[in-house]
N, C-alpha and C positions, 0 to 999 in steps of 0.2 A: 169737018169733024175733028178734025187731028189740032186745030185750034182751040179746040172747047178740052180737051184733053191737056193740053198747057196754059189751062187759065190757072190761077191761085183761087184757092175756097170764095176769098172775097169779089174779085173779078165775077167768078161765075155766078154766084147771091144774086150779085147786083144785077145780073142778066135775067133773074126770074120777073116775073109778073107776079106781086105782091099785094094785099088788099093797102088802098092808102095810107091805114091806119096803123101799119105796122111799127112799132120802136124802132129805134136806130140800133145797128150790132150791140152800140156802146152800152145803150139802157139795158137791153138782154144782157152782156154782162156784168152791169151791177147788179140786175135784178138776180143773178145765178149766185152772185159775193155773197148775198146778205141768204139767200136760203140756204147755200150749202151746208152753213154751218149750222141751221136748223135742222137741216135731213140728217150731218153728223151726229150731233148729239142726240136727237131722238130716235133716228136707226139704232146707233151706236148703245143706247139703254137697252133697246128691246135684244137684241142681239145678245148683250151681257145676260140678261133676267132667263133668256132660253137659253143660253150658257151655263148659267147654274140652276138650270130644273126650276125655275121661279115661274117659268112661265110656259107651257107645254109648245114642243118644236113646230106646230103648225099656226102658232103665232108668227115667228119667222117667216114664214111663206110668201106672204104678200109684199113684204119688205124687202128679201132677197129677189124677187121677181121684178118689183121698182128699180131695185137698185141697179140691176144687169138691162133692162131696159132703160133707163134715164140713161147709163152711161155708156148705151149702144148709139143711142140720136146721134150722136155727133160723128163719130167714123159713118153710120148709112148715110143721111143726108149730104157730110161735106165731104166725108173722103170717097165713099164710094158715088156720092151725089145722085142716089137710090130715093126719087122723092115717094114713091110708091110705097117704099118698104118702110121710109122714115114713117109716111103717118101713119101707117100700119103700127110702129114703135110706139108712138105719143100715144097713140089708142092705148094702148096697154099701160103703158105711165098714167095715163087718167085713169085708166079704170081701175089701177091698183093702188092709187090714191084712196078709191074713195071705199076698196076693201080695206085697203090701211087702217081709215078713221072708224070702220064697224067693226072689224073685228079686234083695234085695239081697246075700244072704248070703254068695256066691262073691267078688264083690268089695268089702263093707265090713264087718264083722262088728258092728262097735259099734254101724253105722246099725241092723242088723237087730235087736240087744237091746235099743236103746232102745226099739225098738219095743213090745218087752213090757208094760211097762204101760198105755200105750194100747190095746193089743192086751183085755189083764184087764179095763180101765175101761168101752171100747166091747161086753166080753161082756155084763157087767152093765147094762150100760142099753140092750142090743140086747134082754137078756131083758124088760125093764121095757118098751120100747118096744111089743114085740109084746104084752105083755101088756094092754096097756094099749087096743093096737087091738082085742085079743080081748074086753074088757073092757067096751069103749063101744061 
């Protein structure tokens, strides 16, 4: 046990049991390059609109709630290597995706399609995730 305790993040990954079909680390991180700056700039509106009363503060909700879950995944899974709690996380990052796109749709329509591919990217590693708990 005191081995597993000095492996590096990646050392220990590679020791899980993973469905075959999982991306390489490397694709997961372009595929995080090219959204982040989707989730920026469309967070980053709604955020502004309920900033200035445009858009009432329970719009926010779901977005603040993404947000501090997306960027929980990675300290549960790799630092504290919590695979239990990770997909417990990704639960919640998918399912406030897809409050995301209902509740913003009536008033921004482009925030709610950007949301799309986040939406496709977080399906497949929601699937991998669970798999992954099921797996270990």
């Amino acid at each position: 046990m005191c081995g597993f305790n000095n492996m590096t993040w990646m050392e220990w990954y590679n020791t899980l049991s993973k469905p075959g079909w999982t991306p390489s680390p490397g694709t997961i991180s372009l595929i995080w390059q090219i959204l982040y700056p989707i989730i920026l700039i469309s967070f980053g509106y709604v955020f502004y609109q309920t900033a200035r009363r445009r858009y009432p503060a329970t719009t926010a909700v779901p977005f603040a709630i993404n947000l501090i879950a997306n960027l929980s995944f990675t300290p549960l899974f790799f630092g504290l290597r919590n695979v239990p709690l990770a997909t417990l996380d990704i639960l919640v990052v998918w399912s406030t995706i897809l409050w995301i796109i209902y509740s913003i749709w009536p008033r921004s329509r482009w925030v709610a399609l950007a949301q799309i591919p986040y939406l496709i990217w977080v399906s497949i590693a929601t699937t991998i995730q669970v798999s992954i708990f099921w797996m270990n």
